[in-house]
VOGU-3710 file (C-alpha; in Angstrom, 3 decimals, decimal comma):
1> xxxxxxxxxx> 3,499/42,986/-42,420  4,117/40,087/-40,136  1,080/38,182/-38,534  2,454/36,169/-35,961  4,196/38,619/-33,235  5,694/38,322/-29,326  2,741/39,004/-26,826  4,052/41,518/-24,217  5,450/40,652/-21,109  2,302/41,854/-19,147
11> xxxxxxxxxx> -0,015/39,762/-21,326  1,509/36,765/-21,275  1,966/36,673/-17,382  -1,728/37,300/-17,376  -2,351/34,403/-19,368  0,208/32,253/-17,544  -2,141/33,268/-14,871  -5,615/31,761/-15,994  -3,423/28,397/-15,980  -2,214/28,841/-12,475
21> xxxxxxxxxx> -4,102/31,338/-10,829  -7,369/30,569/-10,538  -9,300/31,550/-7,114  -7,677/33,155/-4,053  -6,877/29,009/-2,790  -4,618/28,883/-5,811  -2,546/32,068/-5,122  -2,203/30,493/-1,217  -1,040/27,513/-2,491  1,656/28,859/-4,374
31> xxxxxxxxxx> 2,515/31,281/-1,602  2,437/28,776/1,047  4,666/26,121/-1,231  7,754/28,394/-1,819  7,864/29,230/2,027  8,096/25,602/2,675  10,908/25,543/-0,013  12,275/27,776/1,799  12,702/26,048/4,737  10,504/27,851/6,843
41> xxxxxxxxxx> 9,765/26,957/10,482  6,619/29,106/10,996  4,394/30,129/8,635  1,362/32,235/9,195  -1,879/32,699/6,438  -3,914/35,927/6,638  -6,786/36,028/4,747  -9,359/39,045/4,421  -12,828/39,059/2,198  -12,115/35,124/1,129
51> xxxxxxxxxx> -9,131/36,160/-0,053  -10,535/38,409/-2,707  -8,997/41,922/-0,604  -6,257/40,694/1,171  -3,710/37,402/1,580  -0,977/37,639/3,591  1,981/34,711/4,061  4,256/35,074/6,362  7,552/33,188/6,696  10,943/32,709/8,461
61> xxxxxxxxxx> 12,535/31,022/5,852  16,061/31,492/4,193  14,487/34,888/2,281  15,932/36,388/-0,625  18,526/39,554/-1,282  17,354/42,280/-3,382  18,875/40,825/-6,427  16,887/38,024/-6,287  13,568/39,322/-4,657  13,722/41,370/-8,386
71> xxxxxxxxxx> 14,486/38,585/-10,138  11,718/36,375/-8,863  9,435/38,220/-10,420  10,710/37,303/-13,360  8,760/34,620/-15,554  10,450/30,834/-15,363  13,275/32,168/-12,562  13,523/29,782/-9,967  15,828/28,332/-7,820  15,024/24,877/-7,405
81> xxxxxxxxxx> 16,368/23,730/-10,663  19,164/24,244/-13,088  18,706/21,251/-15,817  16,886/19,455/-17,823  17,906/16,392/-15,919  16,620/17,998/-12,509  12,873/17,526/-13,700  13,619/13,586/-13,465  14,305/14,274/-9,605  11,803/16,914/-7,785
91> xxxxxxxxxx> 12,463/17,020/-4,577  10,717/20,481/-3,808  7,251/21,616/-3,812  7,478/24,440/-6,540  9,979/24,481/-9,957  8,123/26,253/-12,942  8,657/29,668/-11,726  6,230/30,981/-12,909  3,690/31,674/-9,731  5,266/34,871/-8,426
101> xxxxxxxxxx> 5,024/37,101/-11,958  1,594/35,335/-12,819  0,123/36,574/-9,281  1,814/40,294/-9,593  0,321/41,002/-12,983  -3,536/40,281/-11,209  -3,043/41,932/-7,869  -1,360/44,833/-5,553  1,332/42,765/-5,109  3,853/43,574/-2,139
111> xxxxxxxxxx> 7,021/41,479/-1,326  8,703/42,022/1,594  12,359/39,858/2,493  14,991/39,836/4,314  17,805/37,303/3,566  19,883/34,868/6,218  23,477/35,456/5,387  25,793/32,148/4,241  22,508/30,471/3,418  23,063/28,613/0,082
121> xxxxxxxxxx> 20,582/28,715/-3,047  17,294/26,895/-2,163  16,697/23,406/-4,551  18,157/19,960/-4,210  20,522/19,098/-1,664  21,976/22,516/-1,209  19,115/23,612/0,597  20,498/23,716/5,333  17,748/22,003/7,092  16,142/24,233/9,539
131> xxxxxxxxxx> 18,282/24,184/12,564  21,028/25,064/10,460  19,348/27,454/8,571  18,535/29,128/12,111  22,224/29,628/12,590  23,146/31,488/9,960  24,276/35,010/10,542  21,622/37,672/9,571  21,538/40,777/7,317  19,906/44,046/8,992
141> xxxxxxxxxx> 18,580/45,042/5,891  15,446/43,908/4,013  13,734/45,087/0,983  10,243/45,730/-0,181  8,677/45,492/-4,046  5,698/47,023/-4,573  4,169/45,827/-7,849  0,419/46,914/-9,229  -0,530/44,931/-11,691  2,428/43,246/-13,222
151> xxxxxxxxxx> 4,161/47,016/-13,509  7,143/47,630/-10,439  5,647/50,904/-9,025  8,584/50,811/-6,100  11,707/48,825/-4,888  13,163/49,967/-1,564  14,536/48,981/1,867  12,867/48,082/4,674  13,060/46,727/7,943  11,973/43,161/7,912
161> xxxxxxxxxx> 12,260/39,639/10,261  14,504/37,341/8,426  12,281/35,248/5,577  9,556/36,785/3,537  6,071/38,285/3,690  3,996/38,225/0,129  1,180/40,622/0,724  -1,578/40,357/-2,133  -4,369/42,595/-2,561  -7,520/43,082/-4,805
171> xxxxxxxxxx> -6,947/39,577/-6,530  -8,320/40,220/-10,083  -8,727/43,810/-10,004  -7,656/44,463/-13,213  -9,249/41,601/-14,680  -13,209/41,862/-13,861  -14,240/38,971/-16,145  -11,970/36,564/-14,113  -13,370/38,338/-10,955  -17,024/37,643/-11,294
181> xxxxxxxxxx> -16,321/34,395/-11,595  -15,681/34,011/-8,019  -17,694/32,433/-5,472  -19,127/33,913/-2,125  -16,370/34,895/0,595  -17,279/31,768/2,575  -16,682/29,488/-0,401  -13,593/30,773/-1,210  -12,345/30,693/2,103  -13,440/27,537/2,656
191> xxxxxxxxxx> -11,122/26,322/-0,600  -8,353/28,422/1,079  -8,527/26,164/4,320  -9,196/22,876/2,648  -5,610/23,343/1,070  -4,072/25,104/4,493  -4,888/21,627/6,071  -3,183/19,686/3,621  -0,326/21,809/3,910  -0,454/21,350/7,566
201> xxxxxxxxxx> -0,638/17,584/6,923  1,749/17,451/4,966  4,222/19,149/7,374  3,676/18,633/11,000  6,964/19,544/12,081  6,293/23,365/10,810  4,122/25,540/13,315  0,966/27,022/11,173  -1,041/30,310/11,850  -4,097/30,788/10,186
211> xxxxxxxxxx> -6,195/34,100/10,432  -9,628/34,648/8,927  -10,851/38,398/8,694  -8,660/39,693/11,835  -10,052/36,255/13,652  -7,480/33,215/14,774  -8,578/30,428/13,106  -5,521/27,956/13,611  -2,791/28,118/15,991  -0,968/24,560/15,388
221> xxxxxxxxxx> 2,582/24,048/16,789  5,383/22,387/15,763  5,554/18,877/16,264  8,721/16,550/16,679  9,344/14,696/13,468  12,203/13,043/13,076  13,053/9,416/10,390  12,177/7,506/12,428  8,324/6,174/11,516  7,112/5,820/14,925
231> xxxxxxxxxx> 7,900/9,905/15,460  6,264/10,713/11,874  3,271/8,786/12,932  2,911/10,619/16,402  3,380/14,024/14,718  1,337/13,258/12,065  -1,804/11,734/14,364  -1,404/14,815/16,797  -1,863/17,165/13,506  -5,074/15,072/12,611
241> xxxxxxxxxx> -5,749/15,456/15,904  -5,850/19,209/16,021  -7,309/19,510/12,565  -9,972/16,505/12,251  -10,812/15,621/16,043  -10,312/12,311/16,963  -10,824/9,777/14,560  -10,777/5,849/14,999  -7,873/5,457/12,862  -5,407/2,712/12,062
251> xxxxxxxxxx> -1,601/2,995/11,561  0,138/1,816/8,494  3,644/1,117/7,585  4,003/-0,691/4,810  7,312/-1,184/2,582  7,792/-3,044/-0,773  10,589/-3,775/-3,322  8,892/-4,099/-7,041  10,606/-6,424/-9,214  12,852/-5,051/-11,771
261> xxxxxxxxxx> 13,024/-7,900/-13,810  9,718/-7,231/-15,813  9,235/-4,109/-17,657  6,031/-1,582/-16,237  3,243/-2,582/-18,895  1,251/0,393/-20,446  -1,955/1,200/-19,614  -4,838/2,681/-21,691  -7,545/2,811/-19,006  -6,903/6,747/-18,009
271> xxxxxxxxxx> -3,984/9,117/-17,771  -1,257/6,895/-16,648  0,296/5,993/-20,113  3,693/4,704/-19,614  6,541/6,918/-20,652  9,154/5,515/-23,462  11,758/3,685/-21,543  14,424/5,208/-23,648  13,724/8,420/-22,354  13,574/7,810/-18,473
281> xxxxxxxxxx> 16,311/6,142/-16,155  15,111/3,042/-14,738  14,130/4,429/-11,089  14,703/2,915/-8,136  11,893/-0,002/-6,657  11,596/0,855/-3,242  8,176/2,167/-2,315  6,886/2,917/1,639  3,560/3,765/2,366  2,927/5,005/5,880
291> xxxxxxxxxx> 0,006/6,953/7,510  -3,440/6,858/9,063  -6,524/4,615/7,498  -10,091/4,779/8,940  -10,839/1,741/11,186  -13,502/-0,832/10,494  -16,276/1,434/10,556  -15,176/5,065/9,827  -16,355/6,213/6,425  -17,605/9,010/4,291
301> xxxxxxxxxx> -19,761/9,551/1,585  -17,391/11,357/-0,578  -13,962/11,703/-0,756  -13,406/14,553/1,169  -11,767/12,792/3,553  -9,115/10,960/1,768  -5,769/12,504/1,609  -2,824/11,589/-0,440  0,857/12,722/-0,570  3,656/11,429/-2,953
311> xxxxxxxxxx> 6,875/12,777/-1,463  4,955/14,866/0,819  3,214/16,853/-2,174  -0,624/16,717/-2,194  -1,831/14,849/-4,755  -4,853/13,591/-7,266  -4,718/10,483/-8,877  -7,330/8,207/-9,867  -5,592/5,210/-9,853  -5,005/5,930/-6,084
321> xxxxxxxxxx> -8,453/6,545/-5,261  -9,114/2,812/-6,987  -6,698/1,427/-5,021  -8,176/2,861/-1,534  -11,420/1,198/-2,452  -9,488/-2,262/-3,641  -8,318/-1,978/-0,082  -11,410/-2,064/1,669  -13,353/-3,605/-1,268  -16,581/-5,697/-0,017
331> xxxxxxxxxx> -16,190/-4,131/3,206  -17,834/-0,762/2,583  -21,495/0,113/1,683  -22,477/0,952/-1,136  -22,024/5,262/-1,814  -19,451/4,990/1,170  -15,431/5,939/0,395  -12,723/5,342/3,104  -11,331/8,249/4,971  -7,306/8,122/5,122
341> xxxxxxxxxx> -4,218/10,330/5,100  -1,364/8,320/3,226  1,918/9,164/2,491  3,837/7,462/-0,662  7,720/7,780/-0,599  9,068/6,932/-3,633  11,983/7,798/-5,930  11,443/10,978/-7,816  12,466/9,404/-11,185  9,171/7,400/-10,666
351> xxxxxxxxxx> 6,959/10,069/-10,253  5,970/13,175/-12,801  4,819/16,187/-11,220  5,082/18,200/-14,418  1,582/17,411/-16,108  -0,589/20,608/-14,868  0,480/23,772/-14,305  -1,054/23,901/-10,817  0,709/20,586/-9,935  -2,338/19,279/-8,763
361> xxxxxxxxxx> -2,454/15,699/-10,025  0,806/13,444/-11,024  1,847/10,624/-13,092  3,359/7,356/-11,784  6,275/5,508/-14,350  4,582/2,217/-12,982  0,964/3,327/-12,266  -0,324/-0,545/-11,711  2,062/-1,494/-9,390  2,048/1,663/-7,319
371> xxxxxxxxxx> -2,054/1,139/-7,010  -0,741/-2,701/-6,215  1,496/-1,608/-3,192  -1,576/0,989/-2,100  -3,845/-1,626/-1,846  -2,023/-4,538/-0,470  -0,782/-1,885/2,591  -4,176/-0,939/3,088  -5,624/-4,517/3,196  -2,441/-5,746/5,447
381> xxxxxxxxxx> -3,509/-3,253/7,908  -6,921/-3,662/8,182  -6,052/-7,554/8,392  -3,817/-7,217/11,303  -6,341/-5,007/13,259  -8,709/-7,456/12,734  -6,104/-10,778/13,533  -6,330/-8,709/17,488  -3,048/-7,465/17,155  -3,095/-3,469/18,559
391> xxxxxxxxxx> 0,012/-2,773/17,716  0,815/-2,562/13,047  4,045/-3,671/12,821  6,148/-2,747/9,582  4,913/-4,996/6,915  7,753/-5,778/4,321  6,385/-7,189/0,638  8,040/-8,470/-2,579  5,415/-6,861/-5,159  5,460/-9,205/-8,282
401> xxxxxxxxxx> 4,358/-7,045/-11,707  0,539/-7,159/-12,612  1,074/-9,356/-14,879  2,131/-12,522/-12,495  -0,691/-14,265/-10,647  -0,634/-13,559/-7,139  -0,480/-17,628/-5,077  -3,617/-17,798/-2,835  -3,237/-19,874/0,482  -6,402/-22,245/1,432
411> xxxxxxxxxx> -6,865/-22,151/4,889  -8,743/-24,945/6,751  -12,389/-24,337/6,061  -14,788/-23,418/9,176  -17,476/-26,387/11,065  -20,585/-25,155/10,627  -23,665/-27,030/12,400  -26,117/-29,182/10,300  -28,354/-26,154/10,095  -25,815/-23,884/8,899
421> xxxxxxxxxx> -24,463/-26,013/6,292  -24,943/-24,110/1,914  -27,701/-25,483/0,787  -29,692/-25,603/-2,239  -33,327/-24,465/-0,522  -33,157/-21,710/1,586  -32,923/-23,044/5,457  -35,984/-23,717/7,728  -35,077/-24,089/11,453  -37,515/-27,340/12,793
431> xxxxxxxxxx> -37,645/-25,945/16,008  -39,560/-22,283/16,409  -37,791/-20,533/19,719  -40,645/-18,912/21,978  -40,590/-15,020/22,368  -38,933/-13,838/25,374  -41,202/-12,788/28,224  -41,077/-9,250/30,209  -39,940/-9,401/33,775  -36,742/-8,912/35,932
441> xxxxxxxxxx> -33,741/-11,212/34,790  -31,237/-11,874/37,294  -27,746/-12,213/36,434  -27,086/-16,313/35,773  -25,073/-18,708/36,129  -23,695/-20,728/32,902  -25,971/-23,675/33,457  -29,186/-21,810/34,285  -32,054/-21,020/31,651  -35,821/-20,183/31,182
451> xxxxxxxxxx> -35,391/-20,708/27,994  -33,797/-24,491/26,307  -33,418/-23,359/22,686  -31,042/-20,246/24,099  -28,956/-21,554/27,162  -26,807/-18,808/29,027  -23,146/-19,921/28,260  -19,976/-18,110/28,157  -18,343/-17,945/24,607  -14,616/-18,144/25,441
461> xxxxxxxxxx> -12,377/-16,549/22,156  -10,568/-19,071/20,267  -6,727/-19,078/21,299  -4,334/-17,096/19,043  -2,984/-18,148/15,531  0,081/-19,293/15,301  2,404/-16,776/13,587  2,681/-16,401/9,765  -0,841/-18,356/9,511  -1,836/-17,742/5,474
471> xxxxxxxxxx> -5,094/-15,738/5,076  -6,992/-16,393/1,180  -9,531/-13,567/2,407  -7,702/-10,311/1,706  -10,473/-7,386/1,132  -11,234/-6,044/4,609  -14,093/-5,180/5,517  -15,824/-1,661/7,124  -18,515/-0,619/9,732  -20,735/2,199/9,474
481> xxxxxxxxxx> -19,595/4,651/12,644  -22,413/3,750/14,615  -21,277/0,128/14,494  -17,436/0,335/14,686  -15,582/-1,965/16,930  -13,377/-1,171/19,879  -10,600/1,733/18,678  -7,486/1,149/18,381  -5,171/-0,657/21,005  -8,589/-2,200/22,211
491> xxxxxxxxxx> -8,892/-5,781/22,622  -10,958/-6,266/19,445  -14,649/-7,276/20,341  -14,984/-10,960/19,018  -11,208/-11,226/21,166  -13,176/-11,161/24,458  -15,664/-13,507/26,288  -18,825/-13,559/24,767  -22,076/-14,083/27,174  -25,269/-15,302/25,136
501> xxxxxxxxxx> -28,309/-14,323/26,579  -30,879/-14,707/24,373  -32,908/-13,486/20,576  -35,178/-10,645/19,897  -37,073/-10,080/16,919  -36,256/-13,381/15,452  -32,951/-12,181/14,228  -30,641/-10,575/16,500  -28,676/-12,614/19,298  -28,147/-10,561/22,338
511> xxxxxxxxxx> -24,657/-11,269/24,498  -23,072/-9,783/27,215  -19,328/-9,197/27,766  -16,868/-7,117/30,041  -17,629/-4,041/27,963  -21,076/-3,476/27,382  -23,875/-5,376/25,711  -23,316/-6,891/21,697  -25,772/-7,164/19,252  -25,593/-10,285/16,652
521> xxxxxxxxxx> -27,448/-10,005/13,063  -27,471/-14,057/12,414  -28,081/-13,557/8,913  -25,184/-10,469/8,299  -23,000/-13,420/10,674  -23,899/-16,354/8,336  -23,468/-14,496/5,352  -20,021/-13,554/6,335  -19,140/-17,415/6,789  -21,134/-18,308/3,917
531> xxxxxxxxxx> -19,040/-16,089/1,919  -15,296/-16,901/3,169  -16,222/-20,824/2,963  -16,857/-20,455/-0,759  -14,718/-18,224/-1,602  -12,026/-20,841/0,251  -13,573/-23,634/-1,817  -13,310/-21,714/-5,592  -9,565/-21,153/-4,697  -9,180/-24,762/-3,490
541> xxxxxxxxxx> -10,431/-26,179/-6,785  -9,187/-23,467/-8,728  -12,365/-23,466/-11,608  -15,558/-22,042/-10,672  -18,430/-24,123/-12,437  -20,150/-23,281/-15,869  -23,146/-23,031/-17,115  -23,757/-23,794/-20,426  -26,389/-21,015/-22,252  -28,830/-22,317/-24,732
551> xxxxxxxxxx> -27,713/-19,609/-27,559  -24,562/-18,574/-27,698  -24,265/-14,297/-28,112  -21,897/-12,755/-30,071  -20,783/-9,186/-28,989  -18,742/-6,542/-30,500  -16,759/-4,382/-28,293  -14,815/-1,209/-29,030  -10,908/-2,002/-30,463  -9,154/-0,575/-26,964
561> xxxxxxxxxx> -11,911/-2,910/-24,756  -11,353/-6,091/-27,643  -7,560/-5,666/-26,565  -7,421/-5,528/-23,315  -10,382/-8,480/-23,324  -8,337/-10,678/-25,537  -5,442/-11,191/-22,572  -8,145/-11,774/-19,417  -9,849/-15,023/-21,791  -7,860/-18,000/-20,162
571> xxxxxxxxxx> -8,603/-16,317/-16,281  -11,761/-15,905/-17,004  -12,622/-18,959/-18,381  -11,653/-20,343/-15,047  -13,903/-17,983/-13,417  -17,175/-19,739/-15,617  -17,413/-17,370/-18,022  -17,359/-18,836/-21,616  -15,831/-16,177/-23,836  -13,920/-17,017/-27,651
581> xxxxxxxxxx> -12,573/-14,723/-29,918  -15,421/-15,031/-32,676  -13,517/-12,109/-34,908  -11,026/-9,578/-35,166  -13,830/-7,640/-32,393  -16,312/-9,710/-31,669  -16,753/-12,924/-29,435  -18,885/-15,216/-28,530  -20,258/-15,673/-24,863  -21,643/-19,175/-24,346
591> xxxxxxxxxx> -21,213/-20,296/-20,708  -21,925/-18,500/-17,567  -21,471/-19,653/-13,641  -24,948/-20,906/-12,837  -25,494/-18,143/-10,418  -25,266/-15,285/-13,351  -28,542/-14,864/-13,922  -28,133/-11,874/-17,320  -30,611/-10,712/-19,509  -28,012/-8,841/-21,515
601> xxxxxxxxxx> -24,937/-10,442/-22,984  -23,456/-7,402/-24,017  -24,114/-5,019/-20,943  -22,335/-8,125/-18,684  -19,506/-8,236/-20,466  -18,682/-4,417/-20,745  -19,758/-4,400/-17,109  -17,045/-6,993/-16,856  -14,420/-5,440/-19,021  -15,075/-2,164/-16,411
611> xxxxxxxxxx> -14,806/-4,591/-13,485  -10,759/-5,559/-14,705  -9,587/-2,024/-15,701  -10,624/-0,751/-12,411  -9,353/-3,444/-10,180  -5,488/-2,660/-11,875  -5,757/-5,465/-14,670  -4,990/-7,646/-12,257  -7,447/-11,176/-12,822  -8,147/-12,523/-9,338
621> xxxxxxxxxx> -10,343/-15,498/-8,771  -11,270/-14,429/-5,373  -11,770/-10,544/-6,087  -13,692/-11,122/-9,769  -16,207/-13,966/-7,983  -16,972/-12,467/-5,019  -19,920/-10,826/-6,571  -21,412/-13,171/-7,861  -20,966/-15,200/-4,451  -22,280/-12,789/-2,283
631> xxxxxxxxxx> -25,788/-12,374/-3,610  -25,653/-16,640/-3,434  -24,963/-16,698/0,148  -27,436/-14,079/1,062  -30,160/-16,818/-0,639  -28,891/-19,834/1,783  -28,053/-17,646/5,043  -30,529/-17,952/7,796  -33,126/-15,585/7,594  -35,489/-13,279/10,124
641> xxxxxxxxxx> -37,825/-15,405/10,800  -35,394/-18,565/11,382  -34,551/-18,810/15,094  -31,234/-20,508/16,030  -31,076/-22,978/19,399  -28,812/-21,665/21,556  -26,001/-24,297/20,529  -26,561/-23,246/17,169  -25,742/-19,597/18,121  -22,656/-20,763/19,990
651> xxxxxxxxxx> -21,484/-22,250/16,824  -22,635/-19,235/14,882  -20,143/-17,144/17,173  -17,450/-19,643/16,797  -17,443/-19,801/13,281  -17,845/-16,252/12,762  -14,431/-16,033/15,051  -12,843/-17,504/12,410  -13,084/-15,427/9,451  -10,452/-13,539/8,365
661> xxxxxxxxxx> -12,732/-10,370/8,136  -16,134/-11,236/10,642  -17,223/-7,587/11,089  -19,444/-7,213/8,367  -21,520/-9,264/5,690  -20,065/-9,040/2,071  -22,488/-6,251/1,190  -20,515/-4,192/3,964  -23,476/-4,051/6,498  -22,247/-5,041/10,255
671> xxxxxxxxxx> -22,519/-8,184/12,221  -22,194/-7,106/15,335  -23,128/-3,766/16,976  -21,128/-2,998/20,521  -22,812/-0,742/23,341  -20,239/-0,205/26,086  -21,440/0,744/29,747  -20,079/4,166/29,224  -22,936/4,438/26,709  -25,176/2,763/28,371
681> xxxxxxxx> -24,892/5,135/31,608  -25,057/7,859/29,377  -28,475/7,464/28,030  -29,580/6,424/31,286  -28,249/9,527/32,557  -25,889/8,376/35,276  -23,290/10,377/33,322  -22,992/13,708/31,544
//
């Protein structure tokens, strides 16, 4: 008798359903994706119980005959591919086939089309756009498939608006282990909107319903969107509008050509081993990254509010999410992650969507240099905002492979006054400032004072740059919310006259200017120009300084970190750290940059070896040193108790003008903190 036999047709769609079926927000996803295949202009979500009684999508899509409404439910019968050679170039959100069967065999399961006439097979090019899909002469004649748990209990007509309606009831029903596993209505529903809203990111220019036990939820209309960029932005910030409120965000449009010439290297560090370049055509390099990114400022402490899309698909990657953080790296606080919604358009040859059934994360053919382009549009953007400029224009980049060293420009380095000047001993101001006294200040003039060591003056904002002026400071920084500057298309606060009026608690300047009143931490302020003057003068000389340590440790890493170790020894060497191959896994640490201070050899160097993988493998003087820097600025910054003179502040202002990034110290925390008069009315209650 033979062991090994066929599993029937109802089993195995139930166990093609614990892959891709597994909570109500899965069975919406799948349901929501083929309308959007289907090239449907309004689609409306109906939701009952979480999802666990009744979901409901509605389309108006091309719809399906009767032929093919039975064949659908078929297992692997789809209409968005034909080939092999089709997987190589998805251009649609759903291909297995596989979503419609596995849902019928776990639910009262009712389709209900109705198909446009002289509308061609859905997938690839063939698919009308919408208008012309809209044109399209009509059937009168729909038809209905009633299907309880995987078995057809009824096919007949029935009147129906052209498109489809997939009605699914008692979800699990027939499978109570699978149904106890479920959370509490509210959790499941709130899984069912969290993917509804990327959906409606995704696709602005389709009008979404959403309806939560007989309640409207969502009601969002269509929005222009046409290829142009500056009509995807507007649709897509009046979606965010209607779905997230309104955000301080930043624009981005950001193109980049990789270079061809240099083969993608692999990568061991997590899922993004390259594919055999015998098996794969050689896609094309053009990449454009365009969205929203959180101002200076706007943060959350998870990554709930970062969304990604690769060819308008939702996506997980983790070499995206490192990339986001590359982007704003030394700018956020520690536990904080950026809030975006980015969209990566990119050939489909470069990009495989076929590594989880649910088609919930994806694999990049050159995973390094996608995280590359990421980053670098992320940092571009948040530089501009910063330069003053309101407006992002497109920013155009030739994106060398990882493997090449990135030039860094060396600006001129900022004047600081004597006081301000690194030092070796922490500073001590000669001259203590007297406390400010209580009383009614009238408004001054520039050349009238109580007080000599902090002299009203106007602080005037240095003149523009000239254009194409190099930057070596590339990680932007971030404000908590309370802190943020002006939003955008504001003049950007340190771009505006700057009053000085005085110092309170030893610490923080106070100045006035057409907006409001501004707050000044001196030592967040010094810090910052502390930390871009150094990090100026390691790129000017190229070596950071070494430390010799009085015994040499040996340390024996794993084979995979030994490897990738073994090709980062010449750049860091130049970065202070004394590291030989002392074996086949071992070697032998015996220099440090004097500022290291380590207790244990082998912790810093795995620390280190984490450090690379995670910033792409790619060895950057300025990005690998800037730890190390800022905890030796924060020593030699002015501290709480060191008053400034007032011409001291002036040149505190001044200097801090000219750093690339001046709105927060390199641990992320602000420099300045803006309170406009709107605000200031407000709590004085002169407005509601």
């Amino acid at each position: 008798m033979n062991r090994i036999k066929l599993l029937p047709e109802q089993v195995a769609n139930q166990i093609a359903a614990g892959e891709v079926i597994e909570r109500p927000a899965s069975v919406v996803k799948e349901l929501v994706e083929n309308a959007l295949d289907a090239q449907a202009a309004r689609v409306t979500l109906e939701i009952q119980a979480g999802g666990r009684s009744l979901i409901r999508v509605t389309d108006d899509g091309t719809g399906m005959s009767r032929d093919d409404a039975l064949l659908c439910l078929e297992r692997h019968a789809t209409s968005k591919i034909r080939k092999a050679e089709d997987l190589a170039a998805i251009v649609t959100m759903g291909f297995r086939g596989e979503a419609l069967p596995s849902i019928a065999s776990v639910s009262r399961f009712t389709l209900t089309t109705r198909e446009r006439l002289g509308v061609p097979p859905s997938g690839g090019s063939a698919v009308p756009d919408r208008v012309n899909a809209e044109l399209q002469t009509e059937s009168v004649e729909g038809t209905q498939i009633i299907v309880n748990g995987g078995t057809i209990a009824e096919v007949k007509a029935a009147g129906s608006a052209p498109g489809t309606s997939v009605e699914v009831r008692q979800l699990f029903f027939n499978l109570p282990a699978r149904r106890k596993f479920l959370r509490t209505e509210e959790t499941e529903a709130a899984h069912i909107q969290h993917y509804f809203t990327l959906a409606a990111l995704a696709y602005p220019e389709v009008a979404l319903t959403f309806q939560k036990d007989g309640r409207l939820v969502w009601q969002l209309p269509a929005q222009k969107f046409e290829a142009a960029i500056s009509s995807r932005l507007a649709a897509l910030r009046e979606r965010l509008r209607s779905l997230l409120g309104d955000e301080k965000l930043l624009p981005v449009n950001f193109s980049a050509a990789l270079d061809d010439s240099v083969p993608p290297e692999e990568t061991d560090s997590f899922e993004t081993a390259t594919a055999d370049q015998s098996e794969i055509r050689n896609p094309k390099s053009e990449i454009r990254v365009w969205g929203f990114i959180g101002s200076p400022g706007v943060s959350r402490a998870t990554r709930e509010g970062q969304h990604l899309f690769v060819n308008r698909r939702p996506v997980e990657n983790r070499g995206l999410n490192y990339a986001l953080l590359e982007g704003y790296h030394t700018a956020l606080m520690k536990g904080r992650y950026p809030v975006c919604c980015l969209f990566l358009e990119i050939d489909p040859a470069a990009v495989d969507v076929n590594i989880h059934p649910s088609k919930r994360e994806v694999k990049f053919h050159r995973e390094l240099d996608i995280r590359k382009v990421v980053a670098q549009a992320v940092r571009e953007t948040l530089l501009a905002f910063h330069a003053g400029g309101a407006k992002v224009p497109a920013l155009k980049s030739k994106v060398e492979t990882v493997r090449q060293k990135e030039p860094q420009s060396t600006p001129a380095l900022p004047q600081f006054p004597e006081k301000l000047k690194p030092a070796v001993e922490p500073l001590k101001p000669a001259i203590q400032q007297p406390p400010l006294k209580m009383g009614f200040l009238p408004r001054r003039s520039e050349t009238e004072t109580d007080n000599p060591a902090v002299p009203f003056s106007i602080l005037h904002p240095p003149s523009a740059p000239e254009a194409g002026t190099p930057s070596s400071i590339v990680h932007p920084p971030a404000l908590p919310p309370e802190t943020a500057p002006p939003a955008p298309g504001a003049t950007p606060l340190l771009n505006v006259p700057l009053r000085l009026v005085g110092v309170i608690g030893k610490l923080y300047a106070v100045l006035e200017s057409d907006r409001g009143l501004v707050l000044l931490d001196q030592h967040a302020a010094h810090e910052r120009i502390l930390f871009e003057q150094m990090l100026n003068r390691l790129e000017q000389n190229g070596t950071a300084p070494s430390q010799k340590l009085l015994l040499p440790e040996t340390i024996e890493l794993p084979a995979r970190d030994a490897n990738f170790l073994r090709e980062q020894l010449a750049a860091l060497t130049r970065l202070g750290v004394g590291l030989n191959e002392f074996g086949e896994r071992t070697f032998l640490l015996d220099a440090l940059p004097p500022f290291v201070k380590s207790t244990d050899a082998r912790r810093f160097v795995l620390d280190l070896v984490d450090e690379l993988k995670a910033a792409g493998r790619e060895v950057n003087l300025a990005r690998l040193g800037e730890h190390t820097i800022a905890k030796t600025v924060c020593r030699h910054a002015v501290k709480a108790n060191d008053p400034l003179q007032g011409k001291e502040l002036e040149n505190l202002v001044e200097d801090l003008r000219r750093c690339a990034m001046p709105y927060t110290c390199p641990h992320g925390r602000p420099t300045l903190i803006e309170m406009n008069y709107r605000e200031l009315e407000k709590k004085f209650g002169r407005t509601q």
